[in-house]
N, C-alpha and C positions, 0 to 999 in steps of 0.2 A: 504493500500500500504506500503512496506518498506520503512522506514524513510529515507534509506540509498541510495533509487533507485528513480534517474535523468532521464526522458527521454532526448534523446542524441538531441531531436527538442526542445528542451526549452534550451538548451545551446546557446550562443550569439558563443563561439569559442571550436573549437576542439582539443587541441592544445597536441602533442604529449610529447613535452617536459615539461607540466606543468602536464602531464598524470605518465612522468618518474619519475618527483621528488616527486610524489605521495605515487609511490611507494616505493621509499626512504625511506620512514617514517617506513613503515612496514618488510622492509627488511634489511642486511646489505652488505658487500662488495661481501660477499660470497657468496648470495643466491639470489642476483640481479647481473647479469654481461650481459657485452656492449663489451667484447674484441671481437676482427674479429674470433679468431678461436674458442671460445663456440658459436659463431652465426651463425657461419658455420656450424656447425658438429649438433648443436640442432634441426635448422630451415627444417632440411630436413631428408626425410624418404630412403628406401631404393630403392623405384623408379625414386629418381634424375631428378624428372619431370621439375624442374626449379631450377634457381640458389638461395641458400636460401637466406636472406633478413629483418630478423626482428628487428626490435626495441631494445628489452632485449629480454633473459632469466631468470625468475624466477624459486626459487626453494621451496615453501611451504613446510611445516612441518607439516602443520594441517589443517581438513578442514573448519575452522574459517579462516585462513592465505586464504585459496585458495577463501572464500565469499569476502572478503577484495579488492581483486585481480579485483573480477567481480563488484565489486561497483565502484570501480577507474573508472573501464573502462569502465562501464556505464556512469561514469558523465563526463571523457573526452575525449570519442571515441576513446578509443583504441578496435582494435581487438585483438583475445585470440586464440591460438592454442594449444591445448596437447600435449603432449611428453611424451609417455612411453616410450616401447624399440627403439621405430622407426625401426620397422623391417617389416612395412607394406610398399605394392609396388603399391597400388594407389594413392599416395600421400594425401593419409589423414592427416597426420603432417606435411606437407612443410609450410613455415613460410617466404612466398616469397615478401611482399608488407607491409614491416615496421608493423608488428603484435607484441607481446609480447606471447613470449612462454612458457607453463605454463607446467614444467617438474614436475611429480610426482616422480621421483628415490628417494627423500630422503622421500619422504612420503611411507617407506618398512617394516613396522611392520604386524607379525601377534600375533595375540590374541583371549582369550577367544574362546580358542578350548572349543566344547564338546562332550565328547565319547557318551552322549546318542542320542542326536540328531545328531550326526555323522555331525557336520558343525564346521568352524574356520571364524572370521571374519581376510578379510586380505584388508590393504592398497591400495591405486590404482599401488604402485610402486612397489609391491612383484613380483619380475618374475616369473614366471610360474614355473621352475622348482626348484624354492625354496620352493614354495606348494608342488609339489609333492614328493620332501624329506620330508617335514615336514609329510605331510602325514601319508608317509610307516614309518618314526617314532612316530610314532600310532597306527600303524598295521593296517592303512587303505591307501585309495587310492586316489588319484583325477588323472580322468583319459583324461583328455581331454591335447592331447600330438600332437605337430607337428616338423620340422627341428628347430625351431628358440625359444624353449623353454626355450632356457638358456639363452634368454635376452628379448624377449617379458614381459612384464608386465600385469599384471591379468586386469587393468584398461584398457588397449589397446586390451585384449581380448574380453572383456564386448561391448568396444566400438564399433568393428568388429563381434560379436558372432562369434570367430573364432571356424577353427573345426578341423582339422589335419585328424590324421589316424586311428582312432578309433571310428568314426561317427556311422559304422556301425552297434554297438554293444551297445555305450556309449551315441550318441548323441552331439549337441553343447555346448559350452559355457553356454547356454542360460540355458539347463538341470541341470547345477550345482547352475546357481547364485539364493539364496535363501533369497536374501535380499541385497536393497543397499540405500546408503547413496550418495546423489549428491548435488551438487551446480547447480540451473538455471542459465538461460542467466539473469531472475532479480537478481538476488541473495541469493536466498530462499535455505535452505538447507530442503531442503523433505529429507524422510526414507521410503523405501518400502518395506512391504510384512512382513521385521523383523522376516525371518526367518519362518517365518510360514507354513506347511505342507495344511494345509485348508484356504483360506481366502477369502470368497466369500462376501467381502465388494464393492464391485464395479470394476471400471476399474484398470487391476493389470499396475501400471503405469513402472513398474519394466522392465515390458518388451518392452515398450516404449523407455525407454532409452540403451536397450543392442541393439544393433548394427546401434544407430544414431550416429555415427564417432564424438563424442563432438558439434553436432550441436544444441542440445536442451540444453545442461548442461554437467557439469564435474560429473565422478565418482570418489567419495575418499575413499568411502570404498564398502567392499563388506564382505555379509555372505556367504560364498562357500560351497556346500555339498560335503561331503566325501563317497567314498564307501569302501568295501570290495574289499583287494586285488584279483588280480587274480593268480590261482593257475600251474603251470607246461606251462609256456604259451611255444608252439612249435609252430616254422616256419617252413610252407613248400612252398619252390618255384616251379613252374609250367611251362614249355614250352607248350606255346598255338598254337595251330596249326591256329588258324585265330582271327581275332576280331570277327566275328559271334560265335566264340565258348562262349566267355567269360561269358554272362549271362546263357547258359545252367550251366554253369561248376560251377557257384557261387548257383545258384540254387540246384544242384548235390551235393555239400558239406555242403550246408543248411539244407539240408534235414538229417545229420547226429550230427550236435553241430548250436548251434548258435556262429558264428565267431568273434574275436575282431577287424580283422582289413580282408580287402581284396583290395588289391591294386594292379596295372596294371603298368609294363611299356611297351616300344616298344622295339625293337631290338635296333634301334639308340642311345635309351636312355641308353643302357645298354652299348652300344661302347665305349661312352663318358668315364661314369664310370670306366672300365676296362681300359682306355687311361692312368689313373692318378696312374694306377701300385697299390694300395695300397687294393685291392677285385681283385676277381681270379672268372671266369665263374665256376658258379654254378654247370654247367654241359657241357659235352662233346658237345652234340647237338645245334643249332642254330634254333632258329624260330620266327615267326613273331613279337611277343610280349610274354610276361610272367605275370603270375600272382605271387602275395605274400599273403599268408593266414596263418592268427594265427591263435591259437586257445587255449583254455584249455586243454591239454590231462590231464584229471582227472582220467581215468581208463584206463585199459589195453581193455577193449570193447570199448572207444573210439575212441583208435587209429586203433584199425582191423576196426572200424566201417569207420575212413579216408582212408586206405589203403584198403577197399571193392569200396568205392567211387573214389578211384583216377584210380581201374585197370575198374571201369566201363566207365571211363573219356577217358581211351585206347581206350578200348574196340568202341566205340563207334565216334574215331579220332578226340577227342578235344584235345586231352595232347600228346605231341613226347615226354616226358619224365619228372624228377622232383627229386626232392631233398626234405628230410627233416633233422631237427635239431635233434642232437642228447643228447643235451644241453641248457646252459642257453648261454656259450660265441660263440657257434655255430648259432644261434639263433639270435643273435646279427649280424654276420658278414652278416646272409642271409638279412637284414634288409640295412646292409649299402647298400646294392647292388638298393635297393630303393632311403634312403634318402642321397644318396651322388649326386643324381642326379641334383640337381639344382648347387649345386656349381661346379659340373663341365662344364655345361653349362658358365657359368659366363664370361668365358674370350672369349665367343664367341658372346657377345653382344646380348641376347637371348630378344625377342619382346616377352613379357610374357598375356599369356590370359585366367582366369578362368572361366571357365564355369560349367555350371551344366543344367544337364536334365532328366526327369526321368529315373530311373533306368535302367528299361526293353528299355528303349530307347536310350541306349548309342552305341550300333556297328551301327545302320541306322546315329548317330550321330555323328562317327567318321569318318564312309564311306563317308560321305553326307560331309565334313569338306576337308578331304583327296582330295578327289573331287574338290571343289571350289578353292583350295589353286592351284596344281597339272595344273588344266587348266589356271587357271590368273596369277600364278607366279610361274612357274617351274626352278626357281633359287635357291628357298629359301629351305633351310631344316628345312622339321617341325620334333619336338621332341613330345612326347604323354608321361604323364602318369599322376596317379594322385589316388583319391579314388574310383575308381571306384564302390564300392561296397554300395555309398552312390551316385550315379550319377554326380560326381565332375570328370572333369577333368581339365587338367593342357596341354594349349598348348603355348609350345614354338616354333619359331623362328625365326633360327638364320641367323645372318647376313652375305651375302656372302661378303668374305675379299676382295673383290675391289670394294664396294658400302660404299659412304660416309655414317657415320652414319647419319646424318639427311635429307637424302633419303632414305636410309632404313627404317627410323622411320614412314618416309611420307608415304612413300608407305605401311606399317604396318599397318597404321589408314585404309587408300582402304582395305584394306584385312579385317581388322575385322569388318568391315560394312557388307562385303560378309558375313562373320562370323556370323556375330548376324543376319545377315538374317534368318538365318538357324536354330542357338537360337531360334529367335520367331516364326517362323515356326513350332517346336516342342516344345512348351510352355517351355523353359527354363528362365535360369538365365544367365544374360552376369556377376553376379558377383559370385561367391557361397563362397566363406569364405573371400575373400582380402576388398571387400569393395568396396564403388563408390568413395569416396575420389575427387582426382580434375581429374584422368584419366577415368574415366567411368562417372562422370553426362552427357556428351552429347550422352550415349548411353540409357542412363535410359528408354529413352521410347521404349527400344526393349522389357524391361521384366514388366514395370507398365505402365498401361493407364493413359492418360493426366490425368482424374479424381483422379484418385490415388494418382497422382504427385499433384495435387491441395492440398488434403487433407492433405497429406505428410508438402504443403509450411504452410497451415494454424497453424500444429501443431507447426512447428517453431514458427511462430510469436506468438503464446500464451507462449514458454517458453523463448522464445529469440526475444521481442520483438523489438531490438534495433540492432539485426545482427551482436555481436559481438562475436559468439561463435563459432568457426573454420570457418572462411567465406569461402565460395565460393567452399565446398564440399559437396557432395550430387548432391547440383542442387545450379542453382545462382540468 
């Protein structure tokens, strides 16, 4: 057993303040703080699910400093919550019941790139988009990209196996991380996998820990693989003439390149965006939803090979029309017209719900949604879109402006219960990249059976014996 690890049932007192001055010892003014507005702004994530509340803020350098951390609070019951970017929206980092939150930002180092094995180890506090410059200054790539890359942190990715808009080509999170270094709930720093392309030593426990929300243990480092940029990448956007079209039509351009991203919004979604004046309609014509497809154009057969594909797409009354880039900054603007979409939503107090379902099953799974919402609450405007191209979508909404928000919200929870009816109905996910965090464990058994969930609580208690490692998300 660790010299250094107490069970918390052999302590006589729990006591917080002799947990604080503990960590005194280890920290200093700077990298331990108690003021109201770092306890505010740290303890809570982007979902705002509860007023935040913790203890301290810590801020580790290393991950010796971060074992330190979990032996304290082993021996005098403090609980621990993470904090990367905090840019998750089911409150997996809220810090709302006197917890001590354990921010990785100054732990942002990366190192020990290597161009042969095409991997860098990086910090839990590296932001996402600091990898992917460092990357393309290599002349390679790390491709796993979403809205909130310029302040998510690779440790909160890991945490989440987040995925963005490139699923469909690239894969999760989970595809790049090649190795990692964590702190348990005892204390124990394990290493897994170390980077290894083969390792058929047993349980890879690596994958264990990407996307348990810090409830087995902390990530402090990670080996991330790198790939090969991609080359001439073009957008083209699509007016879809129905949601029934959308899987012929992702299929139809399948059949010509394998795509890096293929994305969906609705017509509402696209209103919003155009509200905010700063993107211009793609195109003249109006229709139910649109599609977004990248892609490589590496040859001039390519692109006749998309442009044979898009007049068959006519041809055939899936597409009233479409646009492509003719550029790199062209290219870009088609793209805001996608990811501007959530923040314009924002000030319209948007009841957010990710789902996922298989692919081929995503129009019977929007009709079937459209449906439920439309009969039980024909007040509310739902917003659609999302990755479609990997069976994720993204439903918002929003709040009609003479409904208190927390009736709105109440009446949301009724709704997504219709919701994930109809999820487990068609074997989906009530979560597909945000998380269960503290807004989805009392839905968890739409997408895992009780047994599942049992096994799930067992593993906890062999790394987090003591329940001090983000309490009371997942499950309780």
């Amino acid at each position: 057993m660790n010299p250094h690890y107490h069970p918390i049932e052999t302590l006589s007192v729990t006591n917080q303040q002799a947990g604080l001055a503990a960590l005194q010892t280890i920290f200093d003014e700077q990298h331990l703080r108690c003021d109201k507005q770092i306890l505010h702004d740290y303890g809570r994530d982007w979902s705002r699910l509860h007023e935040p509340d913790p203890l301290a803020v810590v801020f580790p350098r290393s991950t010796e400093q971060v074992q330190q951390v979990v032996h304290i609070a082993n021996q005098f019951g403090l609980k621990l919550v993470p904090s990367g970017g905090r840019t998750g929206l089911s409150g997996g980092a809220m810090a709302s019941a006197g917890e001590v939150v354990v921010s990785f930002e100054r732990m942002n180092q990366i190192h020990d790139f290597n161009g042969t094995d095409r991997t860098v180890v990086c910090e839990a506090g590296v932001i996402t988009q600091t990898l992917q410059h460092f990357a393309v200054q290599q002349g390679l790539y790390y491709p796993v990209d979403f809205a909130s890359s310029g302040s998510s942190q690779i440790g909160g990715n890991i945490a989440t196996n987040a995925g963005g808009i490139k699923v469909i080509r690239y894969g999760l999170t989970r595809d790049w991380v090649a190795g990692l270094k964590v702190v348990t709930g005892k204390g124990d720093i394990l290493e897994f996998n170390k980077g290894l392309v083969k390792n058929a030593t047993g349980y890879d426990l690596r994958h264990l820990f990407i996307g348990s929300e810090g409830t087995l243990g902390f990530v402090t480092e990670a080996t991330m693989r790198l790939t090969q940029q991609p080359k001439n990448l073009t957008v083209m956007v699509l007016a879809v003439n129905s949601f029934d079209a959308l899987m012929p039509l992702l299929e139809n351009f399948q059949r010509v390149i394998e795509l890096t991203a293929f994305e969906f919004f609705s017509d509402k979604a696209l209103n919003y965006v155009l509200a905010g004046g700063t993107v211009k309609r793609p195109m003249s014509v109006q229709a139910p939803c649109y599609a977004l497809l990248e892609y490589e154009a590496l040859s001039d057969e390519v692109q006749q090979g998309m442009m044979q594909a898009f007049d068959v797409a006519v041809e055939k009354g899936w597409l009233l029309d479409g646009v492509v880039s003719q550029d790199a900054k062209e290219a870009e603007k088609l793209w805001r017209l996608r990811e501007d979409i959530s923040q314009s939503l924002a000030a319209y107090t948007p009841y957010k719900n990710d789902l996922s379902v298989k692919v081929s099953r995503v129009p019977e799974f929007l009709l079937r949604v459209e449906l439920v919402v439309a009969q039980n609450y024909p007040r509310f405007d739902i917003i659609w879109y999302g990755h479609i191209g990997d069976g994720n979508l993204h439903l918002n909404i929003l709040k009609p402006h003479d409904m208190e928000r927390q009736q709105f919200f109440e009446t949301c929870s009724r709704v997504s219960e219709d919701i994930f009816e109809v999820v487990a109905q068609l074997g989906g996910s009530v979560s597909a990249e945000h998380g269960v965090g503290l807004a989805k464990k009392g839905a968890l058994s739409y997408s895992r059976s009780n047994e599942e969930v049992a096994y799930l609580k067992s593993l906890k208690q062999v790394f987090d014996p003591n329940g001090i490692m983000n309490p009371g998300k997942l499950f309780d």
